[in-house]
PDB file of N, CA, C and O in Angstrom:
ATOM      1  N   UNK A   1      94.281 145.512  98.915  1.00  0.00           N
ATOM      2  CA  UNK A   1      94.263 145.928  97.521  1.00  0.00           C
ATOM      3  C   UNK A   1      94.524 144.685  96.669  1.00  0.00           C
ATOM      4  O   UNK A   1      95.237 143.790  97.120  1.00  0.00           O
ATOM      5  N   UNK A   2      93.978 144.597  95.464  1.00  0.00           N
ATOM      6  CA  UNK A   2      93.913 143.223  94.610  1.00  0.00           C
ATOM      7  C   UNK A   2      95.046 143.925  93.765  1.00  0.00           C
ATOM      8  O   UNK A   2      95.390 145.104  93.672  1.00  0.00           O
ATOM      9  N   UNK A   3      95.412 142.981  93.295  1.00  0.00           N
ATOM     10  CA  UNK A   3      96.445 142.459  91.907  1.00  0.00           C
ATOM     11  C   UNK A   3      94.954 143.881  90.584  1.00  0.00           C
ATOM     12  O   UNK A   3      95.344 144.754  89.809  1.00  0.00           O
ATOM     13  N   UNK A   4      94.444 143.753  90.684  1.00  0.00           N
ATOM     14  CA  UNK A   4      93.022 144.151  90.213  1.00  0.00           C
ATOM     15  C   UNK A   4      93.441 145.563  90.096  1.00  0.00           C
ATOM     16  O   UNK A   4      93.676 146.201  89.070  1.00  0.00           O
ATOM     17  N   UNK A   5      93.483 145.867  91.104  1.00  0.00           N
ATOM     18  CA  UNK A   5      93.201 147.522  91.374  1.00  0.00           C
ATOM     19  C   UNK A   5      94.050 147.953  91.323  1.00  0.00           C
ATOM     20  O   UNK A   5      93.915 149.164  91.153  1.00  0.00           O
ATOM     21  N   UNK A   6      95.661 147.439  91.413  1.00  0.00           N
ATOM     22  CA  UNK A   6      96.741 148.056  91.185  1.00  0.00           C
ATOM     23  C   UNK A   6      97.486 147.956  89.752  1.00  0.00           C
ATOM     24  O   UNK A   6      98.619 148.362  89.495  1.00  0.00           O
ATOM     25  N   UNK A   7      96.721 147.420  89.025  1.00  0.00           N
ATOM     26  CA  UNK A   7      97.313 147.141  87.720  1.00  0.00           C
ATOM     27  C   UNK A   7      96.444 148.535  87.099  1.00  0.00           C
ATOM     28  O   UNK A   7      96.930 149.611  86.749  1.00  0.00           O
ATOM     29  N   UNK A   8      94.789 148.050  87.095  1.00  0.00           N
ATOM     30  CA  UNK A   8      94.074 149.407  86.947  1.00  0.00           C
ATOM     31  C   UNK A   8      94.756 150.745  87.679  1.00  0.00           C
ATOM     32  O   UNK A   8      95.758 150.998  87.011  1.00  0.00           O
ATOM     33  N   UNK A   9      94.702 151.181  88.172  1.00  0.00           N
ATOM     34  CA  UNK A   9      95.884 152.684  88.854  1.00  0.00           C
ATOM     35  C   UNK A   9      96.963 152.814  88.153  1.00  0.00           C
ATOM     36  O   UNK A   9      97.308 153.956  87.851  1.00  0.00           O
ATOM     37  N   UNK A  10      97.841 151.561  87.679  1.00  0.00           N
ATOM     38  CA  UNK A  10      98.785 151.723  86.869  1.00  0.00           C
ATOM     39  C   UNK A  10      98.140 152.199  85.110  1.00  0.00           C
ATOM     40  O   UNK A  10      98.936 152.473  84.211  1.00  0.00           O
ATOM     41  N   UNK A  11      96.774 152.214  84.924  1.00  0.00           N
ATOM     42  CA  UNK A  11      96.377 152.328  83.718  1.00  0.00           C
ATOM     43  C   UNK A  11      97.007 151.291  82.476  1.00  0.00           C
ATOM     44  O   UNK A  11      97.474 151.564  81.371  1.00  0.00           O
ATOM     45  N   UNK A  12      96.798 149.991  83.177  1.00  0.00           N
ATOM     46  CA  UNK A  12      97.252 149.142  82.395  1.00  0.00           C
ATOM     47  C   UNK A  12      95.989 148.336  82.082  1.00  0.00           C
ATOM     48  O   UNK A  12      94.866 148.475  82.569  1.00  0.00           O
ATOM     49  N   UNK A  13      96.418 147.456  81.158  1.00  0.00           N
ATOM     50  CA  UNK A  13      95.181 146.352  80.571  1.00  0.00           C
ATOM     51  C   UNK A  13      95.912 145.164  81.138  1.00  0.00           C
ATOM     52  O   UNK A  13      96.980 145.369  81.714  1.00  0.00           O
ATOM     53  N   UNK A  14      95.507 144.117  81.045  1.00  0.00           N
ATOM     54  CA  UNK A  14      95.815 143.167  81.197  1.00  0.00           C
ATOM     55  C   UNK A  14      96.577 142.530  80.167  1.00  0.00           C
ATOM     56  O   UNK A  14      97.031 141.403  80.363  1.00  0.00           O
ATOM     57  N   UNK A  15      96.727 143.018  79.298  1.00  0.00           N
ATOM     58  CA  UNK A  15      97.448 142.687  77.984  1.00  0.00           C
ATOM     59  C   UNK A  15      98.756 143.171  78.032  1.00  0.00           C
ATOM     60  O   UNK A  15      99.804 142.539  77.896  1.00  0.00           O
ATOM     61  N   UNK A  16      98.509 144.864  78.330  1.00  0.00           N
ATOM     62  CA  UNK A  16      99.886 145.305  78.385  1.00  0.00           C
ATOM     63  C   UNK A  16     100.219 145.088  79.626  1.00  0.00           C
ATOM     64  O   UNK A  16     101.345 145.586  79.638  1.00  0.00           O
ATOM     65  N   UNK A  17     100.031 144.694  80.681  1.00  0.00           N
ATOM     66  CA  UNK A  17     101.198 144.041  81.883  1.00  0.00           C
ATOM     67  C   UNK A  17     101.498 142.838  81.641  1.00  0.00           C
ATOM     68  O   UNK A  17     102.283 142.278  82.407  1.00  0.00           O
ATOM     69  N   UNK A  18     100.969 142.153  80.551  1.00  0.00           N
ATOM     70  CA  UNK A  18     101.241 140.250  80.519  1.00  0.00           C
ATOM     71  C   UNK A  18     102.804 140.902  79.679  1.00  0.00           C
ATOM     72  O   UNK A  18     103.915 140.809  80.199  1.00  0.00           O
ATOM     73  N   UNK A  19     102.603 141.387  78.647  1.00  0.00           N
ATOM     74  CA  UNK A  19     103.647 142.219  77.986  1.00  0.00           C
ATOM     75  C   UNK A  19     104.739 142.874  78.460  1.00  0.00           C
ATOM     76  O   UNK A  19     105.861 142.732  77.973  1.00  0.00           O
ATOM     77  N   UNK A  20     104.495 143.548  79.337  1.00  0.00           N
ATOM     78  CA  UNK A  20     104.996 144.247  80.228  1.00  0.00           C
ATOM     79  C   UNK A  20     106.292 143.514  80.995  1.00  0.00           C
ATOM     80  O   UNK A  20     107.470 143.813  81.189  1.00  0.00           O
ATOM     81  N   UNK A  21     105.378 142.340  81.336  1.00  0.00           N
ATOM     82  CA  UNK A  21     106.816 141.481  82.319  1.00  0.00           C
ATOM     83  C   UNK A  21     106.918 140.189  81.746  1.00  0.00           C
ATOM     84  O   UNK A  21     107.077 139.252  82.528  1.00  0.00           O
ATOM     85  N   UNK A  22     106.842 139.899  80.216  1.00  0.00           N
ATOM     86  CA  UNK A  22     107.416 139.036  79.442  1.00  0.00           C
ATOM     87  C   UNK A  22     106.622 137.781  79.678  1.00  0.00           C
ATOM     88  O   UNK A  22     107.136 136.663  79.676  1.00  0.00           O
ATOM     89  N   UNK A  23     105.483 137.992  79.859  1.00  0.00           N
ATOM     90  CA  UNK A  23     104.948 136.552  79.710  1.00  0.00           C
ATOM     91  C   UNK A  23     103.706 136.456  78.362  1.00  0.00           C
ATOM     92  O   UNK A  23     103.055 137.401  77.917  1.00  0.00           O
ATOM     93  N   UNK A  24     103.668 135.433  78.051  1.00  0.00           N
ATOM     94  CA  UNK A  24     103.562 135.149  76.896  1.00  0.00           C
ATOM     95  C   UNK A  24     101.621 134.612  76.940  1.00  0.00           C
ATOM     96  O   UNK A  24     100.907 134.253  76.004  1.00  0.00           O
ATOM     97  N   UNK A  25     101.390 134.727  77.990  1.00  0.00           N
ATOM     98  CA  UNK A  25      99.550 134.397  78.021  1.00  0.00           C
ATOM     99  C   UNK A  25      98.932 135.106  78.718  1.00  0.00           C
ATOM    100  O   UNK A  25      99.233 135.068  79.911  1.00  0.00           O
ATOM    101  N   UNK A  26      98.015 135.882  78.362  1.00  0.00           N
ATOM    102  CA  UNK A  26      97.336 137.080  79.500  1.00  0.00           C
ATOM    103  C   UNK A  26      96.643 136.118  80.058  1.00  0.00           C
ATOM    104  O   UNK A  26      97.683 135.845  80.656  1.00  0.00           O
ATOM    105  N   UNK A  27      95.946 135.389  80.420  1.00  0.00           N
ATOM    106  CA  UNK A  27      95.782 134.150  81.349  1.00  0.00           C
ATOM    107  C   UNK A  27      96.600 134.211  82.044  1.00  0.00           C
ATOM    108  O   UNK A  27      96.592 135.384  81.668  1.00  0.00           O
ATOM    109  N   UNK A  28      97.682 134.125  83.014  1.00  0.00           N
ATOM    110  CA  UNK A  28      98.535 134.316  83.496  1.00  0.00           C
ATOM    111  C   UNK A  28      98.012 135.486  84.625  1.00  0.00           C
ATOM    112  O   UNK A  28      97.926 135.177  85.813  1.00  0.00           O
ATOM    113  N   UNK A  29      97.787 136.393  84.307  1.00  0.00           N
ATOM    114  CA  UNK A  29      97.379 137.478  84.713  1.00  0.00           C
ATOM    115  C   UNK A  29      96.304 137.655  84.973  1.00  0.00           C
ATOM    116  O   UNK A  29      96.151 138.251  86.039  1.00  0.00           O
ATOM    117  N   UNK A  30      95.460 137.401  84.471  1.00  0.00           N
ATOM    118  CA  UNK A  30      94.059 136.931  84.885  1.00  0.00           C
ATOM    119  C   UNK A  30      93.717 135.670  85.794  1.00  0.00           C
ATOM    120  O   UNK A  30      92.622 135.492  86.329  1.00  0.00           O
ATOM    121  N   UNK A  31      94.949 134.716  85.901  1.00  0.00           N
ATOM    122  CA  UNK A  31      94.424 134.400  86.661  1.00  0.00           C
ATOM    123  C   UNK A  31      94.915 134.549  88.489  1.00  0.00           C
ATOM    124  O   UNK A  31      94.446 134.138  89.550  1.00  0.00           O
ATOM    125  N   UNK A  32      96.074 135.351  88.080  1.00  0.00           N
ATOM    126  CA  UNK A  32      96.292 136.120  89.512  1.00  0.00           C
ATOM    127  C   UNK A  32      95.437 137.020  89.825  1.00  0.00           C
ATOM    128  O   UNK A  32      95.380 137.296  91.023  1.00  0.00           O
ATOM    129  N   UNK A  33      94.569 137.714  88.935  1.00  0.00           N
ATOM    130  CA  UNK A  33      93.667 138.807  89.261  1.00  0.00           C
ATOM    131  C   UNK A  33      92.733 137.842  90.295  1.00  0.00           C
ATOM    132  O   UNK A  33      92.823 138.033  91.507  1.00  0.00           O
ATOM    133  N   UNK A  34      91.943 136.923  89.823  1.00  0.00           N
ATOM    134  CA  UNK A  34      91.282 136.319  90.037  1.00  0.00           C
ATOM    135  C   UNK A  34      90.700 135.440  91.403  1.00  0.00           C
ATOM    136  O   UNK A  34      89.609 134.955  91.703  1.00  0.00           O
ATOM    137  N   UNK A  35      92.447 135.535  92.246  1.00  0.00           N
ATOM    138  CA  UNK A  35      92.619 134.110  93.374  1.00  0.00           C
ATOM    139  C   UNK A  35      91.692 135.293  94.074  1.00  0.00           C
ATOM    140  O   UNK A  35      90.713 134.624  94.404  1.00  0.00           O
ATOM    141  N   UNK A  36      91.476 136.341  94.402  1.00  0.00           N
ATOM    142  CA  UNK A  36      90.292 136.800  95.180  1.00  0.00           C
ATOM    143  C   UNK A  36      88.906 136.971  95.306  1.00  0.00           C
ATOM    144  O   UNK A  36      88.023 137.405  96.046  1.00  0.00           O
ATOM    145  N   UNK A  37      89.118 136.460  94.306  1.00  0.00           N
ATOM    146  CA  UNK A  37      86.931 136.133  94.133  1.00  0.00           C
ATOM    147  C   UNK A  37      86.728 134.967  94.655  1.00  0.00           C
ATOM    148  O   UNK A  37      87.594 134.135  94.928  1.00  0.00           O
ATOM    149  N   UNK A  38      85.179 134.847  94.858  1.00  0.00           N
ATOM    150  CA  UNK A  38      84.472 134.022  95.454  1.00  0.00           C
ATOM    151  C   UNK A  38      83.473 133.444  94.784  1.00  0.00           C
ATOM    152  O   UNK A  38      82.612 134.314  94.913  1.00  0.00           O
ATOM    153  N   UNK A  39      82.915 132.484  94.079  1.00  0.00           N
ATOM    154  CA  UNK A  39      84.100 131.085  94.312  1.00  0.00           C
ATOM    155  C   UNK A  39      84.879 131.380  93.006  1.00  0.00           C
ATOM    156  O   UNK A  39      84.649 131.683  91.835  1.00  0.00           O
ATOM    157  N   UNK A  40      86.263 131.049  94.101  1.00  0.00           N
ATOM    158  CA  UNK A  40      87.232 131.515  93.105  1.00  0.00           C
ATOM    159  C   UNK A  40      87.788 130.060  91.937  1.00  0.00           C
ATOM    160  O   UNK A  40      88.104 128.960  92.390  1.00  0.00           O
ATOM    161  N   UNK A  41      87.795 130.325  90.764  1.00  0.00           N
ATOM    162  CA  UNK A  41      87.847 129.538  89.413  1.00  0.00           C
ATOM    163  C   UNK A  41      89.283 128.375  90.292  1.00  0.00           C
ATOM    164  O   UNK A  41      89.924 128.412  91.343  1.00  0.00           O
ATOM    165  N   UNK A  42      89.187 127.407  88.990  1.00  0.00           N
ATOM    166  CA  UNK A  42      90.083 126.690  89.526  1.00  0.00           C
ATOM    167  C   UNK A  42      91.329 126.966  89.145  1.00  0.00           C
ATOM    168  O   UNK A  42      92.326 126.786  89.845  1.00  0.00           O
ATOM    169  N   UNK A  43      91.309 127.525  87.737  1.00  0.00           N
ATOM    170  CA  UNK A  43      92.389 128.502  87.162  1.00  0.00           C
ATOM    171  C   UNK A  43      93.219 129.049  88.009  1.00  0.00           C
ATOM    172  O   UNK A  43      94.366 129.276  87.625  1.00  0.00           O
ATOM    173  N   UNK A  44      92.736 129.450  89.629  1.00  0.00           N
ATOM    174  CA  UNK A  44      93.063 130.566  90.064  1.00  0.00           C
ATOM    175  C   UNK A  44      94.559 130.155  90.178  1.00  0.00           C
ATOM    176  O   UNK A  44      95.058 129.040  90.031  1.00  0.00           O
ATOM    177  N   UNK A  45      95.228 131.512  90.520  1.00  0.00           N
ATOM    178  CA  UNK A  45      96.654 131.120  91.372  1.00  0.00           C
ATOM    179  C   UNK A  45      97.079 132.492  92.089  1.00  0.00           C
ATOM    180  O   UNK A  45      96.987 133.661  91.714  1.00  0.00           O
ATOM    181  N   UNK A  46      97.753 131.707  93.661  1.00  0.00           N
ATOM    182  CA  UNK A  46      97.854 132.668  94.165  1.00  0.00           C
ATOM    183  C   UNK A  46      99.311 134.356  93.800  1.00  0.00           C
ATOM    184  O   UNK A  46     100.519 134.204  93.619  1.00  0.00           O
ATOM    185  N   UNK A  47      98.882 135.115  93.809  1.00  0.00           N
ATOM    186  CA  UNK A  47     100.150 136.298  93.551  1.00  0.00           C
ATOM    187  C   UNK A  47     100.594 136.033  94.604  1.00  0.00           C
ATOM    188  O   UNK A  47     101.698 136.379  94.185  1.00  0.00           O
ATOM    189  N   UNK A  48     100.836 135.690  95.780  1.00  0.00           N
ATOM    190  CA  UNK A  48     101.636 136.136  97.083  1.00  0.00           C
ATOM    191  C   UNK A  48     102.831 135.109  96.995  1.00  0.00           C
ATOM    192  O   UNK A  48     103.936 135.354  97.479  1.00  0.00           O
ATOM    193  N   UNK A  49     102.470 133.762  96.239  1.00  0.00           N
ATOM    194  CA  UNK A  49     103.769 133.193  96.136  1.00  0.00           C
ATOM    195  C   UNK A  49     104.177 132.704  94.787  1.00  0.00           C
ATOM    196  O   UNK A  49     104.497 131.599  94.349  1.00  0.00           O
ATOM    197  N   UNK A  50     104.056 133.930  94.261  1.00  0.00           N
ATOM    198  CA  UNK A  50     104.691 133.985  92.662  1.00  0.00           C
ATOM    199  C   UNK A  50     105.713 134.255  93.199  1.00  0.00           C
ATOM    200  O   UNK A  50     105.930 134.817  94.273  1.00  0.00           O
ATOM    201  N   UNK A  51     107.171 133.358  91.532  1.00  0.00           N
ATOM    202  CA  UNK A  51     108.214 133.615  91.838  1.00  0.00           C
ATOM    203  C   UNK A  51     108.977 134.915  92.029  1.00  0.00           C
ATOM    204  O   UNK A  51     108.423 135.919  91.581  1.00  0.00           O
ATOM    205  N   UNK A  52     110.413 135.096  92.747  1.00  0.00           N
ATOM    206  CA  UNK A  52     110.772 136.512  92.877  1.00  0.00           C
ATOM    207  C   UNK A  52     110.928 137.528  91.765  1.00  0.00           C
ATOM    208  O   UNK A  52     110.745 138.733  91.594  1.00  0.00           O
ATOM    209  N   UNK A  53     111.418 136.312  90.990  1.00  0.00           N
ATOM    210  CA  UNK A  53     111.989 137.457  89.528  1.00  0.00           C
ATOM    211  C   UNK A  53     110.494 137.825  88.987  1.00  0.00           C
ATOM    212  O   UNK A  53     110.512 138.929  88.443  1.00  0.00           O
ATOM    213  N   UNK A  54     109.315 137.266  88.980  1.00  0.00           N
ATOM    214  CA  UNK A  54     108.229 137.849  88.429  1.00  0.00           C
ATOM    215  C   UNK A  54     107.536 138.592  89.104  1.00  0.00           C
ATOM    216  O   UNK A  54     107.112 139.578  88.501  1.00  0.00           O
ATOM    217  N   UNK A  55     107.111 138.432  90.696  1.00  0.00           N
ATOM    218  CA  UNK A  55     107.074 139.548  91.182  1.00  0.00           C
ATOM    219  C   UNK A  55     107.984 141.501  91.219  1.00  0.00           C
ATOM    220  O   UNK A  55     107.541 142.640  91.366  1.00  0.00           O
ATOM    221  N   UNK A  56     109.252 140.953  91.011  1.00  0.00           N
ATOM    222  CA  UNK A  56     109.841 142.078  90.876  1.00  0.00           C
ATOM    223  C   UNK A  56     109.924 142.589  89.789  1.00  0.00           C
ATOM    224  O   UNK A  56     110.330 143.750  89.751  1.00  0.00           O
ATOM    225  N   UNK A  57     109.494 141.752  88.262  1.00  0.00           N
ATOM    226  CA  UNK A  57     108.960 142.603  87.258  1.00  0.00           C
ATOM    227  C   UNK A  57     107.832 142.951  86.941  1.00  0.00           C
ATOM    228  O   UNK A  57     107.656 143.607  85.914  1.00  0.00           O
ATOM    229  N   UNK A  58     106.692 142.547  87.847  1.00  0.00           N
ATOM    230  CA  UNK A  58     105.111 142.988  88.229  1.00  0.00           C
ATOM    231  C   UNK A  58     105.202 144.150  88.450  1.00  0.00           C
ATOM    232  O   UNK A  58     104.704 145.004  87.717  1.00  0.00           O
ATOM    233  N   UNK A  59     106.265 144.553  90.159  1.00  0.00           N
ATOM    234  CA  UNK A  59     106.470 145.865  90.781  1.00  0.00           C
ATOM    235  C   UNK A  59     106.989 146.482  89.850  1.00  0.00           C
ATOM    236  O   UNK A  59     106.494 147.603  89.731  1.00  0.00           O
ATOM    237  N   UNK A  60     107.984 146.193  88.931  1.00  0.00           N
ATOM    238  CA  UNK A  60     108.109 147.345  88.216  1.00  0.00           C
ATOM    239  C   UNK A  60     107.243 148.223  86.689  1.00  0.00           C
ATOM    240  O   UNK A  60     107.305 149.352  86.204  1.00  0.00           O
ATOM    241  N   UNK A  61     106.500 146.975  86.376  1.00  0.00           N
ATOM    242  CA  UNK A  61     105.887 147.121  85.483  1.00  0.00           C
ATOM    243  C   UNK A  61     104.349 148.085  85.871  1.00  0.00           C
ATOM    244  O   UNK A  61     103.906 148.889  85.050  1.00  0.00           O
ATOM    245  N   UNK A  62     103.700 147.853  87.169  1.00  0.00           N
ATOM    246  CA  UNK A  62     102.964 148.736  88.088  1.00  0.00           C
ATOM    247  C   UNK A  62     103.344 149.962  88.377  1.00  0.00           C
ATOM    248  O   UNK A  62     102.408 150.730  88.599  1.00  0.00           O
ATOM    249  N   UNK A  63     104.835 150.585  88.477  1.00  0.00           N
ATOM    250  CA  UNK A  63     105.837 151.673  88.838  1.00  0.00           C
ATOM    251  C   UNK A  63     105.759 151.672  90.285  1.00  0.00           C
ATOM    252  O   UNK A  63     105.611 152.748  90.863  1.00  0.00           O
ATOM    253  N   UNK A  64     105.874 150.154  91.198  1.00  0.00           N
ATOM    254  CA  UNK A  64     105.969 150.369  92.414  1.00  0.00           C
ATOM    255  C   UNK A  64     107.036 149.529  92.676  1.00  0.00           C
ATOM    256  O   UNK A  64     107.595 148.887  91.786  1.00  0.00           O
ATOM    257  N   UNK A  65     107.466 149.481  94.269  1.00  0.00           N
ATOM    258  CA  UNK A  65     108.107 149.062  94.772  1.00  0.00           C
ATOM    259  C   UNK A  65     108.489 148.008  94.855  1.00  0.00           C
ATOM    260  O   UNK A  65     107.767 147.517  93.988  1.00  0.00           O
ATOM    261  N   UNK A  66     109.381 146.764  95.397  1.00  0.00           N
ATOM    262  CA  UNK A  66     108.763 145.573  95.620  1.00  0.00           C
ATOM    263  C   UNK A  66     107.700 145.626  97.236  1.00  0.00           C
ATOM    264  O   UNK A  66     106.580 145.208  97.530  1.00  0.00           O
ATOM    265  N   UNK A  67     108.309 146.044  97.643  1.00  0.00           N
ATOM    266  CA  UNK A  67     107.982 146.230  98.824  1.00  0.00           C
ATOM    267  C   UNK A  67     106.228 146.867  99.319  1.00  0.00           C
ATOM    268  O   UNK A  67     105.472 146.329 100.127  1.00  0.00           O
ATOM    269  N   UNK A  68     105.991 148.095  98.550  1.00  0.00           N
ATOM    270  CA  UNK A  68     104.902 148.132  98.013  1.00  0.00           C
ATOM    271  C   UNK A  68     103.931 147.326  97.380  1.00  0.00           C
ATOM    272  O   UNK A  68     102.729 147.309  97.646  1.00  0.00           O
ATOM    273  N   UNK A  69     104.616 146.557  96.394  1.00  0.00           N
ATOM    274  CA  UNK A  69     103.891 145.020  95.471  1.00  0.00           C
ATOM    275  C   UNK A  69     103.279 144.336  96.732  1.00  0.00           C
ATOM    276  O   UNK A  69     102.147 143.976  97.054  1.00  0.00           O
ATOM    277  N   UNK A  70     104.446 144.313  97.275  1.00  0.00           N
ATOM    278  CA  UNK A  70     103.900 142.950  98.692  1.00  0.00           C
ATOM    279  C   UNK A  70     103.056 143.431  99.375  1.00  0.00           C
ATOM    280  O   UNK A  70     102.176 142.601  99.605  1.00  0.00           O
ATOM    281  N   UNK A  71     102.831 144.621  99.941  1.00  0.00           N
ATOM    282  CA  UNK A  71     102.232 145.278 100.832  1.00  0.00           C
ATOM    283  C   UNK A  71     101.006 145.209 100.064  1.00  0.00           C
ATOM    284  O   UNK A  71     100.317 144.337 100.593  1.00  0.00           O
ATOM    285  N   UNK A  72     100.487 145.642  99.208  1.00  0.00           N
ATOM    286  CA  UNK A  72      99.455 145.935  98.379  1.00  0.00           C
ATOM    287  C   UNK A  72      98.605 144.563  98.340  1.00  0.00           C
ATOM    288  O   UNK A  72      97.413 144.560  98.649  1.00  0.00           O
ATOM    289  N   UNK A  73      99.398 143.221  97.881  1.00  0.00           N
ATOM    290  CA  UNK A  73      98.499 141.669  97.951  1.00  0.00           C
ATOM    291  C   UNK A  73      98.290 141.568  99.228  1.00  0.00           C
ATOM    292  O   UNK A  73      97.278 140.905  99.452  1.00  0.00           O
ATOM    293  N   UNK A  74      99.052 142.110 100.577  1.00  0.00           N
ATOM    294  CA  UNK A  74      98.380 141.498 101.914  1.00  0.00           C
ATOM    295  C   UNK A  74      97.351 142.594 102.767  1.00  0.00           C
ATOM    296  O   UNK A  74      97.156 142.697 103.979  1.00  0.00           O
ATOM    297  N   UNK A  75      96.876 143.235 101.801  1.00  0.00           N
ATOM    298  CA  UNK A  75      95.670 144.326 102.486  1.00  0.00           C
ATOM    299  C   UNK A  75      94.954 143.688 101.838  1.00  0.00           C
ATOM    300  O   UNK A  75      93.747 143.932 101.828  1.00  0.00           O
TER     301      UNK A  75
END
């Protein structure tokens, strides 16, 4: 599952999750959506080793787990 598809399920935009967990450039977010395409931009960056505190306000901003969060980037 992408960063992609779980933000969409959450019925979020990309605007309101940049919002959501206090960051200040939806770029940011886009370009974690992103590290899974092919060829992927140079922009890209990977979600799996974003820091903890932002992952754990991703998971909550999604209404999931952390644990779930993680599970979800390695399918």
């Amino acid at each position: 599952m992408s960063l992609k598809t779980m933000r969409e399920d959450a019925g979020l935009s990309q605007q309101e999750l940049c919002h959501a967990i206090g960051c200040s450039a939806v770029g940011r977010v886009w370009s974690w959506e992103v590290w899974d395409q092919s060829p992927r931009p140079k922009s890209a960056r990977n979600p799996r080793i974003m820091r903890f505190e932002m992952a754990k306000r991703m998971a909550d901003a999604l209404g999931l787990s952390l644990d779930d969060f993680w599970a979800g980037l390695s399918d």
